[in-house]
Backbone bond lengths (Angstrom), bond angles and torsions (degrees), N, CA, C in turn:
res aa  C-N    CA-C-N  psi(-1)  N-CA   C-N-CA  omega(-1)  CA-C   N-CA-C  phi
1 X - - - 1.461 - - 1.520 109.07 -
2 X 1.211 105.73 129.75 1.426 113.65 -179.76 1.346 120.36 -84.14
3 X 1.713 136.61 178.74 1.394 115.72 -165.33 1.804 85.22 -85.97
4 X 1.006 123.46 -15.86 1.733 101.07 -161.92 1.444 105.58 -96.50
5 X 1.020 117.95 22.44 1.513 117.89 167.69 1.512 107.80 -74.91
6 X 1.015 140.36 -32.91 1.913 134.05 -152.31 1.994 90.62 -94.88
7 X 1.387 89.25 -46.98 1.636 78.17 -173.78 1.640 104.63 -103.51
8 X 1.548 121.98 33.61 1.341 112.98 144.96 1.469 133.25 -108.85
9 X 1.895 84.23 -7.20 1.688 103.86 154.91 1.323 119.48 -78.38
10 X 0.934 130.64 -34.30 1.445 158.26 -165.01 1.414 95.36 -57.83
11 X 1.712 114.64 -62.30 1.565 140.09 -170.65 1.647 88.25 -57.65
12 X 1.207 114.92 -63.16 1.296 111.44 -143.83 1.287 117.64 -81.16
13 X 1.313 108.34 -24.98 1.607 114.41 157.06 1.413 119.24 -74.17
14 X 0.971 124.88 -28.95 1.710 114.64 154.84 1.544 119.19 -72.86
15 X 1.137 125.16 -17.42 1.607 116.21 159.95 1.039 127.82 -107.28
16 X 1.423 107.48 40.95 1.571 134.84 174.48 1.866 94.45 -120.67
17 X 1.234 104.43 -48.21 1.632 128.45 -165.99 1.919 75.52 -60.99
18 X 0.913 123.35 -85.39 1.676 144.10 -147.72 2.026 90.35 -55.19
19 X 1.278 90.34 -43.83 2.076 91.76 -170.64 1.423 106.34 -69.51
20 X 1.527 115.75 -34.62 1.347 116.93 167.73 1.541 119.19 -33.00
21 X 1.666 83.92 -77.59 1.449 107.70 -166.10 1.469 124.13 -55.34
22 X 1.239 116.88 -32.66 1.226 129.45 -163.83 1.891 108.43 -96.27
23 X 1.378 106.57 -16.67 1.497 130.12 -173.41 1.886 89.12 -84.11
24 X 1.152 109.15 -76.58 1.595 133.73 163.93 1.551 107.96 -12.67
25 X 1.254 116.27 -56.11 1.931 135.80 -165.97 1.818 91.94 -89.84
26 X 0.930 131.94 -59.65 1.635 124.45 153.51 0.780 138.50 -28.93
27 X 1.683 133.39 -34.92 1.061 142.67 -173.73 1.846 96.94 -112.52
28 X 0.856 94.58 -35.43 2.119 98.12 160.48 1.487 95.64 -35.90
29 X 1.228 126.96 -74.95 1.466 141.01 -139.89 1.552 110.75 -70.54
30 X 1.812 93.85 -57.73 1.259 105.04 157.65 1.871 147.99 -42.28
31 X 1.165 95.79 -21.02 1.358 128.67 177.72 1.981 114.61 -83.53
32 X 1.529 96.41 -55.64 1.236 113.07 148.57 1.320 156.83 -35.55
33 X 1.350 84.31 -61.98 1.598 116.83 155.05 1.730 118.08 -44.29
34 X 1.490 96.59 -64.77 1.552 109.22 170.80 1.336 121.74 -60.87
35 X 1.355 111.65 -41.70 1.494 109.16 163.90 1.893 130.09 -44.71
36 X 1.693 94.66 -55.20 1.474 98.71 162.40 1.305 127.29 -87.52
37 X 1.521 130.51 151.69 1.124 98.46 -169.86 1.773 117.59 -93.44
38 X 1.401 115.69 -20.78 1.554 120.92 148.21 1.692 126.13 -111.62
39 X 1.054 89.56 86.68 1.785 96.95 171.46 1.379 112.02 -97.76
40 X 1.498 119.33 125.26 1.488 120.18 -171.53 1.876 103.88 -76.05
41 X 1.389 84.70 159.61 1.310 93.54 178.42 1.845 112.66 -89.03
42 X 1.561 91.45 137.71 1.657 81.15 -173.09 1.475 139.94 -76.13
43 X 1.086 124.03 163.92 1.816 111.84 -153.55 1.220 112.38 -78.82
44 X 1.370 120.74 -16.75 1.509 107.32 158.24 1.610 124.94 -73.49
45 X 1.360 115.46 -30.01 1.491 108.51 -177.24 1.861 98.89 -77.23
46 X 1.519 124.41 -39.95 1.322 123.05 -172.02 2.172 99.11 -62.48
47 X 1.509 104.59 -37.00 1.560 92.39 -177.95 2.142 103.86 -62.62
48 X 1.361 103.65 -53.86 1.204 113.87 -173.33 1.475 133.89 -114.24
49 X 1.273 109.08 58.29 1.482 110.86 -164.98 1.436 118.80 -54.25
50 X 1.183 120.37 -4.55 1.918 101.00 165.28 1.481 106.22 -115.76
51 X 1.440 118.30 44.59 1.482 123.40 -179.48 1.656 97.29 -103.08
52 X 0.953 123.03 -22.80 1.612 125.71 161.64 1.451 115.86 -107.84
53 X 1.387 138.56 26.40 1.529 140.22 145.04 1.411 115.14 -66.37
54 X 1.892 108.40 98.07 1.227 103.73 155.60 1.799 138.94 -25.78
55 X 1.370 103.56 -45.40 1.002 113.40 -159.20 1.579 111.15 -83.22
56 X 1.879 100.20 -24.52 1.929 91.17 163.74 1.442 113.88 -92.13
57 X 1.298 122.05 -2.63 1.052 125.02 175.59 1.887 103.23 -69.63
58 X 1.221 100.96 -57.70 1.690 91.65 168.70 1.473 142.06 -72.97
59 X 1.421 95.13 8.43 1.705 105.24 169.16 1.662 92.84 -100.31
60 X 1.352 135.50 -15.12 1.311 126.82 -173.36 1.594 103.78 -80.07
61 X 1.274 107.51 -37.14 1.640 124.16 175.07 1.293 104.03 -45.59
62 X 1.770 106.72 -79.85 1.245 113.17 -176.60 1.444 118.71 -34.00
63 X 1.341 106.00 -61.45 1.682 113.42 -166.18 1.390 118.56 -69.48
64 X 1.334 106.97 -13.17 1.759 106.01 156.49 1.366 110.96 -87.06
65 X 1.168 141.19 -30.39 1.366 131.15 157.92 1.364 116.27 -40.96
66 X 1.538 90.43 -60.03 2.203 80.54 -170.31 1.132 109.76 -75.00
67 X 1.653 143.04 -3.65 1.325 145.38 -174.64 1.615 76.89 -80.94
68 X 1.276 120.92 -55.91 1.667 102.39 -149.11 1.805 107.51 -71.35
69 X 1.428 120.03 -8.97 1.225 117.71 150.20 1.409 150.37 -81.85
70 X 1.520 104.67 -21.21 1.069 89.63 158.41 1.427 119.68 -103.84
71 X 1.398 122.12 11.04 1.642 118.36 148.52 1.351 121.30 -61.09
72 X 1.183 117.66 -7.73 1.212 133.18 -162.12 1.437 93.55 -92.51
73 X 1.403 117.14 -68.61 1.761 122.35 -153.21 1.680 85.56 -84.34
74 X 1.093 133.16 -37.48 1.248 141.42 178.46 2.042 96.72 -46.05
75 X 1.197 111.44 -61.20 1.077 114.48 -171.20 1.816 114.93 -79.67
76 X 1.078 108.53 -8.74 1.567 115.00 -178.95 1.768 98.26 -100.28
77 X 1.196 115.98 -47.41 1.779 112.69 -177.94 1.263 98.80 -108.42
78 X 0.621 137.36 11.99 1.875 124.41 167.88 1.401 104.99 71.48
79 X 1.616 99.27 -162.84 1.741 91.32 -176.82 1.563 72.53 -129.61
């Protein structure tokens, strides 16, 4: 076992945790939505519509993970 196994499980179960949740609260709305037949959309998703996208939310995950590795080897071997 290598050292980046604990915190690449670590990563990946929190952007499972985050895809859940945020997939979960989407489909809340959606459900809702259908129920009424005009329900406005709310003012944070109408100001920022990819501020609730699972899916950039888990490239933000990712890409702080691998930033924090190669700051890491970056900072242990130099460049």
């Amino acid at each position: 076992m290598g050292m980046w196994v604990i915190p690449a499980l670590i990563t990946g179960i929190l952007l499972v945790a985050v895809s859940y949740y945020m997939s979960y609260g989407v489909m809340k709305n959606v459900r809702k939505r259908a129920a009424a037949t005009d329900t406005p959309i709310s003012k944070v998703v109408r100001d920022h519509p990819i501020a609730m996208n699972p899916i950039i939310i888990m490239y933000v995950i990712f890409g702080l993970f691998t930033g924090i590795m190669i700051f890491y080897y970056w900072s242990v071997y130099g460049y």
